[in-house]
C-alpha positions, 0 to 999 in steps of 0.5 A: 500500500505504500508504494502504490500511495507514493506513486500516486504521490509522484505521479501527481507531481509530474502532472503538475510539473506539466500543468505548470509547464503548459501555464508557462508555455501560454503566456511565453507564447503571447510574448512571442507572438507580440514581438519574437526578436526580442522575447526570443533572445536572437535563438534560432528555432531550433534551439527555441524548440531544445530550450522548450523540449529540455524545460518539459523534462525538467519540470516533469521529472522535478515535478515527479522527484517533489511528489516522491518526497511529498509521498514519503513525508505524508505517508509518514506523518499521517500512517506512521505517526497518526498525525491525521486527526486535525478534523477529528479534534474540531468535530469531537468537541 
């Protein structure tokens, strides 16, 4: 259960690391459409289609490392040391 639990976890990060990237991409791409000499730094296409290629990778793969870390912490914190009852202490009152 809890490798299933931290890969859930680390999946969850990737696709964030890709959402952040797509949110990126959107407002880079109307910079580039309102003046391209001077958002693309004199980079040709080519290299502008790298950069983009290697910030996929980055920020999926960091995306994917933070959900692993996020995982372990959580899974500690709530299955091993019992700290899940937050909600528990204002409704048992």
């Amino acid at each position: 259960m809890r490798k299933l639990y931290i890969a859930f976890f680390t999946l969850l990060g990737a696709m964030v690391g890709f959402l952040t990237h797509g949110l990126l991409e959107i407002f880079y791409i109307q910079f580039i459409l309102s003046d391209y000499e001077t958002f693309t730094f004199g980079l040709s296409w080519r290299a502008i289609m790298f950069l983009h290629g290697s910030f996929v990778v980055m920020l999926t793969a960091g995306g994917a490392h933070v959900g692993y870390l996020e995982g372990k912490y959580w899974w500690h914190a709530i299955y091993e040391k019992g700290r899940h009852g937050f909600f528990k202490r204002i409704f048992k009152r």
